[in-house]
C-alpha positions as CSV (number, residue, x, y, z in Angstrom):
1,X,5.7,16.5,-2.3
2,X,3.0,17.8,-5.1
3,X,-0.5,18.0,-4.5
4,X,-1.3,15.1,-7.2
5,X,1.6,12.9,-5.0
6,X,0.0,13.9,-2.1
7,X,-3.6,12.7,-3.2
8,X,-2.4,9.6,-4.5
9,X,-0.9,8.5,-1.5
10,X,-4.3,9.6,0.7
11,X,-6.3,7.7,-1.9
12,X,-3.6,4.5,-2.0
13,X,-3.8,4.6,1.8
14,X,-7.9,4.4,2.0
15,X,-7.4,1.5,-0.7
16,X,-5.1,-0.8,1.9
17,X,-8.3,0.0,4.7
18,X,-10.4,-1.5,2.1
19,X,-7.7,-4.5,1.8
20,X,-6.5,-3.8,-2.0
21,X,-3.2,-5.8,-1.9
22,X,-2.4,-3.9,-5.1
23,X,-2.2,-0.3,-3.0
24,X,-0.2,-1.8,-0.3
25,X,1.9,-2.9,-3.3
26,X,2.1,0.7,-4.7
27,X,3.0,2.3,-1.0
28,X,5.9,-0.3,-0.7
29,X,7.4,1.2,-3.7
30,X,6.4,4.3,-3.0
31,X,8.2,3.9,0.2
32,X,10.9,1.6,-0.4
33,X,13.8,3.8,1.2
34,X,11.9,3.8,4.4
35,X,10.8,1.6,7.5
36,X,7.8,1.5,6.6
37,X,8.3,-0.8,3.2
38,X,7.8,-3.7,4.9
39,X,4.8,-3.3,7.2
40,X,3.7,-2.8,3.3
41,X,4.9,-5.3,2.1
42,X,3.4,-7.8,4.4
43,X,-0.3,-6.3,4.5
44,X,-0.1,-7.0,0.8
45,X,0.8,-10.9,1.3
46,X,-1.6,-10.9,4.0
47,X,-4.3,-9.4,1.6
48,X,-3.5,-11.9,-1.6
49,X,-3.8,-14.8,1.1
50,X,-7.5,-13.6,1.5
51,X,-8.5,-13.0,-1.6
52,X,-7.2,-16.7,-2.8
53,X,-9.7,-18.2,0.2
């Protein structure tokens, strides 16, 4: 992976802690061939549920 790949996905990753459903959105893609797509996937649901409250 590049260093500007790298520092996207350290900077997507602080946006999910922050609860940005769009940066969960992003790693889902970015990690759509793996297991980890749909923890993703779901933190981003969970996130749009809590911004429409």
């Amino acid at each position: 992976m590049r260093g500007d790949e790298g520092s996207a996905l350290v900077w997507l990753r602080r946006s999910t802690h922050a609860e940005y459903p769009e940066a969960n959105l992003a790693l889902a893609i970015a990690y759509r061939n793996d297991d980890a797509y749909w923890s993703y996937v779901k933190e981003t649901l969970h996130d749009y549920k809590h911004r429409i409250q």
